[in-house]
VEXDREN-2710 file (C-alpha; in Angstrom, 1 decimal):
% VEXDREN-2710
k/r/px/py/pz
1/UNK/97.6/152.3/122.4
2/UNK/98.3/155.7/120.7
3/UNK/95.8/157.0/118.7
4/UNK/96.0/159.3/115.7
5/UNK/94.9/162.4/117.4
6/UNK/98.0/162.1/120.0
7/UNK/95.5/160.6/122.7
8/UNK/96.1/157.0/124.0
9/UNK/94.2/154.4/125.9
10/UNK/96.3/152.1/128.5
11/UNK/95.3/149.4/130.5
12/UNK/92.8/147.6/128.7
13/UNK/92.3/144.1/127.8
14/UNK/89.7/141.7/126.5
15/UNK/86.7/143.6/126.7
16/UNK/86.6/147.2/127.6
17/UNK/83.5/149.3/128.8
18/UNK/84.2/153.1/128.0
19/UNK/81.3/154.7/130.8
20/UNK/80.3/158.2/130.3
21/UNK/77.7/160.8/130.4
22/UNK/76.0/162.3/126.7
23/UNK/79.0/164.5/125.2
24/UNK/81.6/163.3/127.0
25/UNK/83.3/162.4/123.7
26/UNK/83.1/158.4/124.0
27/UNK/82.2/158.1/120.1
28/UNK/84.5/160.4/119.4
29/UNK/86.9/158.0/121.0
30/UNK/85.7/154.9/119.0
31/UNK/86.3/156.6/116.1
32/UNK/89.8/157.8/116.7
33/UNK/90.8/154.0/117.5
34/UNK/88.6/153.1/114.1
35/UNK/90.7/155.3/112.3
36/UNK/94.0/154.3/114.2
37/UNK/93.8/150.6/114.1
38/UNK/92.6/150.2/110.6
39/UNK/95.6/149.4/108.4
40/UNK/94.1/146.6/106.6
41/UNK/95.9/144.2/108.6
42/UNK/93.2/143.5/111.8
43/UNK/89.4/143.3/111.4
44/UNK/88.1/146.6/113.1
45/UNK/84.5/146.7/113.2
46/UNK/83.0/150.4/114.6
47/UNK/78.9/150.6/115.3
48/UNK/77.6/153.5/115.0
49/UNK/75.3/155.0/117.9
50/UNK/72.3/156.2/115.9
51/UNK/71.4/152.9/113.8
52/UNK/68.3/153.3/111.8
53/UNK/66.6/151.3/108.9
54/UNK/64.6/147.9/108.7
55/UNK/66.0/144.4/108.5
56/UNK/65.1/143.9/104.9
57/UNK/67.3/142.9/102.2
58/UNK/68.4/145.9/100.1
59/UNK/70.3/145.6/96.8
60/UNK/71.8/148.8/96.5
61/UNK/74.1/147.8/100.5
62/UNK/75.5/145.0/98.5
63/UNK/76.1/147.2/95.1
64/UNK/78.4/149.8/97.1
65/UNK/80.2/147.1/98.7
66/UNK/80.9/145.7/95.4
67/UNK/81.9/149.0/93.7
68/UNK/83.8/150.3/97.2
69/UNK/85.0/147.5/99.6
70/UNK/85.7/150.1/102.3
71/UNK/82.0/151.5/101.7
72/UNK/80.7/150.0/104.9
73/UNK/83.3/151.0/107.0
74/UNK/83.2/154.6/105.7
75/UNK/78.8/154.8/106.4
76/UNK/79.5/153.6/109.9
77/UNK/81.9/155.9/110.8
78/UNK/79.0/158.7/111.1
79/UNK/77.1/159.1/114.0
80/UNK/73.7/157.7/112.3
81/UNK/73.7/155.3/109.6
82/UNK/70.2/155.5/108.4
83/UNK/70.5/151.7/106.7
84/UNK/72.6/150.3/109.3
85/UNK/69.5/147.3/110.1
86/UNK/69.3/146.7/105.8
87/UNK/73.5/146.2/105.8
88/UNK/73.0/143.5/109.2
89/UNK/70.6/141.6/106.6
90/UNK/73.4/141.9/104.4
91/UNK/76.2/140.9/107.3
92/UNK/73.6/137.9/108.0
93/UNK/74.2/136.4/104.6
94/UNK/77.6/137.1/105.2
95/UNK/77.7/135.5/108.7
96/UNK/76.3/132.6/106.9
97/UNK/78.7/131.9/104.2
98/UNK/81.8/132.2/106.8
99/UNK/80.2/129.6/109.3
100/UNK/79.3/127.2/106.5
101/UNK/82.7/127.5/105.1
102/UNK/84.1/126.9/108.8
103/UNK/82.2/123.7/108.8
104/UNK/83.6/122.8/106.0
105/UNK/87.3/123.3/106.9
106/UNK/86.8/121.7/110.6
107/UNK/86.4/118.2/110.9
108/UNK/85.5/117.9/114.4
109/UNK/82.7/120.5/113.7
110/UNK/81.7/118.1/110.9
111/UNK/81.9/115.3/113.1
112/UNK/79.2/117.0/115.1
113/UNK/75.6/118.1/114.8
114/UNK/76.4/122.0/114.5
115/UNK/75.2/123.7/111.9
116/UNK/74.5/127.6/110.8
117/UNK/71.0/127.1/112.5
118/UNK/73.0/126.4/116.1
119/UNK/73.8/129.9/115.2
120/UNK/70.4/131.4/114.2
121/UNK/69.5/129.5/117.6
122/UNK/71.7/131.5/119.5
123/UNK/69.8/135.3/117.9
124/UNK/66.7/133.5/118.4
125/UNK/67.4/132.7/122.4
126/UNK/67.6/136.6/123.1
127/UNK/64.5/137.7/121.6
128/UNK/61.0/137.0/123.2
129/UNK/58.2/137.8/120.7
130/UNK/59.6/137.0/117.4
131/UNK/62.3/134.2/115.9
132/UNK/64.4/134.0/112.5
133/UNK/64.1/131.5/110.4
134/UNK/66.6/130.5/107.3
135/UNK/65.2/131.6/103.7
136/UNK/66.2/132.6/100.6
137/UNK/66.5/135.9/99.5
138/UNK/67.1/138.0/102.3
139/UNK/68.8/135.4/103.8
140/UNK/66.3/134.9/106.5
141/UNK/62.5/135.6/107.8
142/UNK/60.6/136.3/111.0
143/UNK/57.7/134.5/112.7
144/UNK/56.0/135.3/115.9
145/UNK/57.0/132.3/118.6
146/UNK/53.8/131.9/120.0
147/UNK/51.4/131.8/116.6
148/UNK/54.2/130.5/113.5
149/UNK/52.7/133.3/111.6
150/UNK/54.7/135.9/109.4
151/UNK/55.8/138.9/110.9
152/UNK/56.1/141.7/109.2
153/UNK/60.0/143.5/109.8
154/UNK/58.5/146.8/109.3
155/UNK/56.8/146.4/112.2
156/UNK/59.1/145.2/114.8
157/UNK/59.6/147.6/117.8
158/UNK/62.6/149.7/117.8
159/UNK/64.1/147.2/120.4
160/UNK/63.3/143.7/118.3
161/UNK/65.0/145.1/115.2
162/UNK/68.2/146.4/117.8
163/UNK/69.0/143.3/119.0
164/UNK/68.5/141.0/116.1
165/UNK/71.0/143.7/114.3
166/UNK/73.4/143.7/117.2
167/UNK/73.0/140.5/117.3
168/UNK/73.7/139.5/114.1
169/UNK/77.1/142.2/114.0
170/UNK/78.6/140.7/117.0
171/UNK/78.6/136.8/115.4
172/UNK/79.6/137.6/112.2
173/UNK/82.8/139.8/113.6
174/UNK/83.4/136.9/116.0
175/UNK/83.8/134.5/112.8
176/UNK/85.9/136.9/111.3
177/UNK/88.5/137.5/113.4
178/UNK/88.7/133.6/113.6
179/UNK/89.9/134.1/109.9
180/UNK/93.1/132.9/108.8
181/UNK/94.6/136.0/107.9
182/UNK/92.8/137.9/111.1
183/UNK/94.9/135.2/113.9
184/UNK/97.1/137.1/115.8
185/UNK/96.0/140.4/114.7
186/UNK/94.4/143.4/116.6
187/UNK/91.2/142.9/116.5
188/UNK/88.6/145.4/117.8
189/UNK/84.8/145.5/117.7
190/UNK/83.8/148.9/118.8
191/UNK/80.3/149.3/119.8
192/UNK/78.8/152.4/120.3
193/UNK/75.9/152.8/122.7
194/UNK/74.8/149.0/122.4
195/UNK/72.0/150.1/124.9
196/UNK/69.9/152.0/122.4
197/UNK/66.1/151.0/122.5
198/UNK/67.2/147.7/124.7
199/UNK/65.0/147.0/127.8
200/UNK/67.4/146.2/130.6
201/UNK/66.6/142.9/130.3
202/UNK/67.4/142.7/126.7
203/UNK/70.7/144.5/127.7
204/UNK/72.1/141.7/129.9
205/UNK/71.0/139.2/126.8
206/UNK/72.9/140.6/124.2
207/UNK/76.1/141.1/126.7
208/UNK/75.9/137.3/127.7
209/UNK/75.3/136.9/124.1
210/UNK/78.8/139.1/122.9
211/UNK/81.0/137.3/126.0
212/UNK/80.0/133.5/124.6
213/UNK/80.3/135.1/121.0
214/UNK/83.9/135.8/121.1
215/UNK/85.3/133.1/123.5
216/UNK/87.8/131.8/121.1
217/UNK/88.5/134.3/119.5
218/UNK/91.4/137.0/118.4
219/UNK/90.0/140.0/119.2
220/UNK/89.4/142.6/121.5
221/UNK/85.6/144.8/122.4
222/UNK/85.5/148.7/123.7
223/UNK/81.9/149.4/124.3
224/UNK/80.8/152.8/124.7
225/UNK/77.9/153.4/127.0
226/UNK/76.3/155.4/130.0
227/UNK/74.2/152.4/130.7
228/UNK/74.9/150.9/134.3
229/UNK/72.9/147.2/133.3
230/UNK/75.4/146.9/130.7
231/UNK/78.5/147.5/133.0
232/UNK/76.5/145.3/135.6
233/UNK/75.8/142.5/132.8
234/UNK/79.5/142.1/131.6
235/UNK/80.7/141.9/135.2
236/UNK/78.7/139.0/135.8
237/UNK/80.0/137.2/132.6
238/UNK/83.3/138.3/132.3
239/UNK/86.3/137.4/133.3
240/UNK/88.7/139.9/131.5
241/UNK/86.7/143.0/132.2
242/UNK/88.4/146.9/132.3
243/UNK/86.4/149.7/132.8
244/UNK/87.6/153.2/131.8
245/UNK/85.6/156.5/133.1
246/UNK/85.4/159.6/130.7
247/UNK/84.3/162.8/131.4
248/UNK/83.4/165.9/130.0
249/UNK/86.9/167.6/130.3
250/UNK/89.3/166.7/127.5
251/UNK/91.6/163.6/128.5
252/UNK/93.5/162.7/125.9
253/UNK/94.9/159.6/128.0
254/UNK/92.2/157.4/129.5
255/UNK/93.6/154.7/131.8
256/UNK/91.4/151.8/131.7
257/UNK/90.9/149.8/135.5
258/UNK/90.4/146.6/136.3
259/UNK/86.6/145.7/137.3
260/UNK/87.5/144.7/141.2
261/UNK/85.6/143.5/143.8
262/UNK/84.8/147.1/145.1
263/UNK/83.2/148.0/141.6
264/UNK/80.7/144.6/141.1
265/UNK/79.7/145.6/144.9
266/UNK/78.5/148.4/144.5
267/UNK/76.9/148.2/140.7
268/UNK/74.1/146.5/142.0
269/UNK/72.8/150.0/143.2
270/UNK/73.5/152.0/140.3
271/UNK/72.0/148.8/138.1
272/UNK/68.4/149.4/139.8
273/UNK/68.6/153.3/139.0
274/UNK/68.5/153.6/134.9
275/UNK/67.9/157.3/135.2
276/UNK/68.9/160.3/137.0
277/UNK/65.8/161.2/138.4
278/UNK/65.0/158.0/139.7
279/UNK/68.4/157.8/141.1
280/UNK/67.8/160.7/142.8
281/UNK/64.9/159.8/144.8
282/UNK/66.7/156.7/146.5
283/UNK/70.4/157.5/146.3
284/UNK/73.3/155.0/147.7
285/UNK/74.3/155.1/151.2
286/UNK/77.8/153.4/151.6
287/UNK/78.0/152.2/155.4
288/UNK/80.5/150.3/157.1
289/UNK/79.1/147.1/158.4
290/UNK/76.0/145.2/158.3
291/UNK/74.4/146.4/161.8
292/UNK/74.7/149.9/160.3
293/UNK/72.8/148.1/156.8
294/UNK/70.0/146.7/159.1
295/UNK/69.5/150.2/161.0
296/UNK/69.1/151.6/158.1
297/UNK/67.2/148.8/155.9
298/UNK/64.8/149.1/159.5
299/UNK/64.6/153.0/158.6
300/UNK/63.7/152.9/155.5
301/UNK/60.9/150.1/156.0
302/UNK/59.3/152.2/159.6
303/UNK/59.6/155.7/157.1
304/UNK/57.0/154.4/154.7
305/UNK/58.6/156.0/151.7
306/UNK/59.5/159.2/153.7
307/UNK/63.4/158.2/154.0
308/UNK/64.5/156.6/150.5
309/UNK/68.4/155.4/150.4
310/UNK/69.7/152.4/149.0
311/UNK/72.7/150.8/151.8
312/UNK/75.8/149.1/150.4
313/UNK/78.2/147.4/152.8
314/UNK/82.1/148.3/152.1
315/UNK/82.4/145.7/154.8
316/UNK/85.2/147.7/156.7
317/UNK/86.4/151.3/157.3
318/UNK/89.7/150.3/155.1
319/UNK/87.0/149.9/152.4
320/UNK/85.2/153.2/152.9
321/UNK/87.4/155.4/150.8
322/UNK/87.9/152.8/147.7
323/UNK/84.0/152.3/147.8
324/UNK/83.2/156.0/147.8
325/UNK/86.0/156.8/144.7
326/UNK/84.4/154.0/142.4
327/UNK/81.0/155.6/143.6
328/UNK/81.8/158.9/142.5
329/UNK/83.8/158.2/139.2
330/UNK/80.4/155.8/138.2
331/UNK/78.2/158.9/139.1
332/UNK/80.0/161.3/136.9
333/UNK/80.1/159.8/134.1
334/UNK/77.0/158.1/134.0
335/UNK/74.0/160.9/136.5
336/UNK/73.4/164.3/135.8
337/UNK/73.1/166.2/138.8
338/UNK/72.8/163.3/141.3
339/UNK/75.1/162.4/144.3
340/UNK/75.6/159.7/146.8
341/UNK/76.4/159.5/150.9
342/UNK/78.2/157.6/153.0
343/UNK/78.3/157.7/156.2
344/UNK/81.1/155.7/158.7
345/UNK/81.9/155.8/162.7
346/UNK/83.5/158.7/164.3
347/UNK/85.6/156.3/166.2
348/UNK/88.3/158.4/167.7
349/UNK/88.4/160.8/164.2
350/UNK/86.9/164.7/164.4
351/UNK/83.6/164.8/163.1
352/UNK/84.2/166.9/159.8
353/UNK/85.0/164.7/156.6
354/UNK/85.5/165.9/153.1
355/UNK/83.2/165.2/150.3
356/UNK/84.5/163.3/147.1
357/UNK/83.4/164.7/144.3
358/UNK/79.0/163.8/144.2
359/UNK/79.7/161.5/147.2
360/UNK/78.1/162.9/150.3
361/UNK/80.8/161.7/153.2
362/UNK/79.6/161.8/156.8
363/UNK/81.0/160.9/160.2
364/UNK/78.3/160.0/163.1
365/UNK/78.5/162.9/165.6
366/UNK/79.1/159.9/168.4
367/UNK/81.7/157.0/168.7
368/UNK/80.3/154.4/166.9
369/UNK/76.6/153.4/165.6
370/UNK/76.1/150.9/168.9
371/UNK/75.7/154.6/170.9
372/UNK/72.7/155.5/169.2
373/UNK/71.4/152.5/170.9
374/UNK/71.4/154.4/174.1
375/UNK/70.1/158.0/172.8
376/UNK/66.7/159.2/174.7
377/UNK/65.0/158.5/171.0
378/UNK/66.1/155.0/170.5
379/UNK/65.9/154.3/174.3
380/UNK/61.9/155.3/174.2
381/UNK/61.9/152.3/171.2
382/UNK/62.6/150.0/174.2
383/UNK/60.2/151.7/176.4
384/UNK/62.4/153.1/178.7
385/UNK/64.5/155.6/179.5
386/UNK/68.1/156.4/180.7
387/UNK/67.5/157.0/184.0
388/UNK/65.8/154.0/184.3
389/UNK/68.3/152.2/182.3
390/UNK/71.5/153.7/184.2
391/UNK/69.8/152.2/187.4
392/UNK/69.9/148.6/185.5
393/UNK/73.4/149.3/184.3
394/UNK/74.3/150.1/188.3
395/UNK/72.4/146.4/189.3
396/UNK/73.8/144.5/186.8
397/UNK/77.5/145.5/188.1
398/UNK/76.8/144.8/191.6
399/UNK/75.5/141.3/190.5
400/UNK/77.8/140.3/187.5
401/UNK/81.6/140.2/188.3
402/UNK/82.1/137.3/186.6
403/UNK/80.5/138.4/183.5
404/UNK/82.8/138.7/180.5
405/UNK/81.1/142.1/180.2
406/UNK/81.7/143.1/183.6
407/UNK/84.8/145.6/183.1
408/UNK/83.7/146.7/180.0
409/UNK/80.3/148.1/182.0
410/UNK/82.7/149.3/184.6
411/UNK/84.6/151.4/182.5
412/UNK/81.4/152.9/181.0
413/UNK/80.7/153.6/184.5
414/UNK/83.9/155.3/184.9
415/UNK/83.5/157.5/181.9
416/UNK/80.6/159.1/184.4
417/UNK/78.3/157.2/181.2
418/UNK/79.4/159.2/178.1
419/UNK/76.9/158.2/176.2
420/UNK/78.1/160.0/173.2
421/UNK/81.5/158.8/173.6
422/UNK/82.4/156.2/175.2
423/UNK/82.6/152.4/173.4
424/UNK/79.7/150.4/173.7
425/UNK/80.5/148.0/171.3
426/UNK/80.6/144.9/173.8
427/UNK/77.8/146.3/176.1
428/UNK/75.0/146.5/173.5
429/UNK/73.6/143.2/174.3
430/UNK/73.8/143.8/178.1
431/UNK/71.9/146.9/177.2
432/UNK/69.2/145.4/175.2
433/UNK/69.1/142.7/178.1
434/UNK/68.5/144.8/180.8
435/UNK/65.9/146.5/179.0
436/UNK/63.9/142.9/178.7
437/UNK/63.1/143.8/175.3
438/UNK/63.4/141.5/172.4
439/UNK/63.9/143.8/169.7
440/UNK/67.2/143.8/168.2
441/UNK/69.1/147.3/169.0
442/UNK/69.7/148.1/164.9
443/UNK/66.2/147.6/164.2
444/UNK/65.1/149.9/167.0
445/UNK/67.9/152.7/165.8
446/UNK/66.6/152.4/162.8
447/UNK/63.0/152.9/163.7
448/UNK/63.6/155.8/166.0
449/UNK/65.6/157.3/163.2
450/UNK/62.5/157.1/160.9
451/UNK/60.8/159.0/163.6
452/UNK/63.1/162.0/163.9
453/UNK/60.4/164.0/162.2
454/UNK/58.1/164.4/164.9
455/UNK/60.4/166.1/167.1
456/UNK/60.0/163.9/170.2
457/UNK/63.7/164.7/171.5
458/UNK/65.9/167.4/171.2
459/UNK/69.5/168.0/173.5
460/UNK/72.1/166.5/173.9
461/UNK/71.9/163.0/174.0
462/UNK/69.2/162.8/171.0
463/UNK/69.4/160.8/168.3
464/UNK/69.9/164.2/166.1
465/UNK/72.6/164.9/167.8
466/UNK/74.6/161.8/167.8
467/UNK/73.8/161.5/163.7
468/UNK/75.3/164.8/163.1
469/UNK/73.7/168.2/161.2
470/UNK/75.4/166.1/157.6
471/UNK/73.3/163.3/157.5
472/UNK/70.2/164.5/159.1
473/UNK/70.4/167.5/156.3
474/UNK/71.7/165.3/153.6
475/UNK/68.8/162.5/153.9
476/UNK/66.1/165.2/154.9
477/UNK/65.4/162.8/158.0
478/UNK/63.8/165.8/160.2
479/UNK/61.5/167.2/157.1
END
């Protein structure tokens, strides 16, 4: 699509989520495809971001509209629309006439029981406190659910009168564009920071509430946010989803991707983390594989609230890269100042790794995770030591030949037991065997590693060592 300012948008579809940070120039986008797409022809709807006003029923929106039919759409161009909740009153009488007069020309729908209050229903099943009810006048009132009684509009929290206006915009654009002279057009409804005043909660309603709206219908949604449960709430219910990733320096083409598996795997940790600051304080750590999740799950539990990350499994090294890319394209445009780790096998790799972008990437500083099964730190979890576990490895040998594990244990007896090195990926449960423990290895990595800060071993076969100076600096896990 190519705008009017010479910028152009590719690789959308259905419904589009624009994600970026305060001044990033998302509005600024919505209203270059306002102005674009408007010829008269499709139904373009924009919402402004600043949406002020009381959901009473004001003359003087109607009077304009009369005398100017392109009033409306002028208002909401700016970035605050000070009677934006008294024009939604006026859209709900609106919303009204069009659904009636659908009725009317549908026989099926007059065969069945639907009516304009199925659609009032539908408002009604994403609030909590309050319901509408049909009236005259203003077209409807409120009540309070529990009590029956009256409630007064002007009083309504910030976040009531948000999502019965959003609400309200969303149906009746959905019953335009299933006008006859809107089928097969363009169709856009561009929402501008739908997240305002919304609880989370209320968030994920009014998504599930836009995806149902406009099944059926001609058209096409760009939401601008930088809110993370409404990029988490649209993945869950939809099918046609593109994301698109602005930031602060000028891009005059932005490329839309499709929402992929990588993406709705790791959202769930930017989802719990509305805000920088709390981001912060328990930032993602991408890993590899579950063992390395339960290590570090067992860390974070033994630390008490000293070591704070939140694991997501990429599931494979091939998956590293494409998890820590979406990672750091979410955290740009959404975090001030906040950053993410991941943190993979050496394998047979050097141990220095380049950062991408506010991802934190980090190698172990030993072959794979199952070696910091046999550092002195982790080792002292079992109650033991090496010495005294080399001298089981030595017995086992001599009595095991016919083990599947036997040349495995012979070849790390051949290495002259590089610890650090060699792989012990088929000898961890010989290991934990001979040490007649019962405790599984990752949770006893993981609780050595939330002892790191009380200095109980330092050289070269500690845990430190084997995690590397990057993580242990990165996570804080000796302060």
């Amino acid at each position: 699509m190519q705008l009017n300012d010479k910028s152009s948008l590719s690789g959308y579809d259905r419904i589009n989520v624009i994600v970026g940070k305060n001044g990033s120039g998302k509005s600024t986008l919505l209203r270059r495809m306002d102005e674009s797409l408007s010829d008269g022809r499709a139904c373009v709807r924009y919402i402004t971001p600043e949406r002020g006003g009381v959901l009473i029923y004001d003359g003087s929106i109607a009077t304009n509209q009369e005398q100017d039919s392109g009033w409306i759409t002028g208002v909401r161009r700016q970035n605050r629309f000070d009677q934006f909740r008294q024009s939604s009153v006026m859209e709900f009488r609106n919303l009204e006439t069009l659904v009636l007069r659908s009725i009317e020309k549908n026989h099926d729908i007059r065969a069945s029981e639907f009516t304009f209050d199925s659609e009032v229903a539908r408002i009604n099943e994403v609030l909590d406190r309050v319901k509408l009810i049909r009236s005259g006048g203003s077209g409807f009132d409120l009540i309070h659910k529990e009590t029956g009684e009256r409630a007064n509009a002007r009083e309504l929290s910030s976040g009531e009168s948000e999502l019965i206006s959003l609400s309200i915009e969303i149906l009746y654009f959905s019953y335009l564009c299933k006008q006859e002279k809107y089928k097969g057009q363009e169709n856009w409804l561009l929402l501008d920071e739908p997240d305002v005043h919304l609880h989370p909660d209320l968030q994920h309603r009014l998504m599930s509430l836009l995806v149902n709206a406009i099944r059926g219908a001609d058209c096409k949604v760009a939401i601008a946010t930088h809110s993370s449960t409404i990029l988490a709430s649209l993945l869950d219910n939809a099918q046609d989803l593109r994301v698109g990733f602005k930031d602060l320096v000028a891009n005059n083409n932005l490329v839309f991707r499709r929402a992929d598996d990588v993406l709705k795997s790791i959202l769930p940790m930017f989802g719990a983390h509305p805000l920088s600051n709390v981001f912060n304080k328990q930032p993602p750590l991408i890993l590899e594989g579950e063992d390395d999740e339960r290590i570090w799950q067992a860390a974070v539990r033994r630390s008490q609230g000293r070591i704070r990350v939140f694991p997501c499994v990429a599931g494979d090294i091939q998956s590293m890269n494409a998890y820590e890319v979406a990672a750091s394209q979410l955290i740009a445009s959404i975090y001030d100042d906040a950053r993410a780790f991941s943190l993979r096998d050496r394998d047979e790799q050097p141990y220095e790794i380049a950062n991408i972008g506010p991802v934190i990437r980090a190698r172990l500083n030993c072959r794979a995770a199952e070696n910091l099964l046999v550092t002195d730190d982790t080792l002292a979890e079992f109650d033991t030591n090496w010495e005294t576990l080399r001298a089981g490895l030595e017995k086992w040998i001599a009595d095991s030949p016919d083990h599947p594990r036997y040349q495995a244990a012979v070849a790390f007896r051949a290495s002259k037991w590089d610890r650090q090195n060699f792989s012990l990926k088929d000898l961890r449960m010989v290991i934990v065997g001979i040490t007649g423990s019962t405790k599984p290895w990752e949770v006893a990595v993981g609780q050595s590693i939330a002892r790191l800060n009380e200095g109980r071993y330092k050289g070269p076969d500690s845990l430190q060592e084997y995690l590397g100076p990057k993580i242990i600096d990165g996570l804080r896990l000796l302060g």
